[in-house]
Residue, then its C-alpha position, 0 to 999 in steps of 0.5 A: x312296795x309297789x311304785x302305785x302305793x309309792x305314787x299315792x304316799x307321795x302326792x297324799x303328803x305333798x297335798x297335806x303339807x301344801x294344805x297344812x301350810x297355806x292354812x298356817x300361813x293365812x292363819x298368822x303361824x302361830x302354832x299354839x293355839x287351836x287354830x293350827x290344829x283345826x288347821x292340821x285337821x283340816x289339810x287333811x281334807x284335801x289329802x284325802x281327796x288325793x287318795x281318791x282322785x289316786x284311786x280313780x287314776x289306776x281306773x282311768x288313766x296311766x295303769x304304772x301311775x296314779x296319774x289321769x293322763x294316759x302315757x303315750x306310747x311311742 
């Protein structure tokens, strides 16, 4: 797997899980209701704005990542 696709699975699931997390949290925790699962569901929503803001980062920024910061060469 190319370290792009690496790069992109990585910050998808850190995204989701910070998102799935905070929502759990402000939620109370209690994962047997609805709610945590409107919240799965919705911690979805910013981890597929990563996966844009990745694909954009191929196009704009460090051509070995998915990051928007150019490396610096030296």
């Amino acid at each position: 797997m190319s370290r792009l696709v690496l790069d992109t699975i990585e910050r998808t699931a850190g995204t989701y899980v910070v998102a799935l997390l905070g929502l759990l949290l402000a939620d109370g925790f209690d994962l047997t209701n609805l709610s945590a699962l409107k919240a799965a569901a919705i911690a979805a929503i910013p981890a597929g704005l990563s996966v844009l803001k990745a694909a954009v980062g191929t196009a704009i920024g460090d051509q070995a990542t998915v990051g928007w910061i150019p490396r610096r060469r030296g």
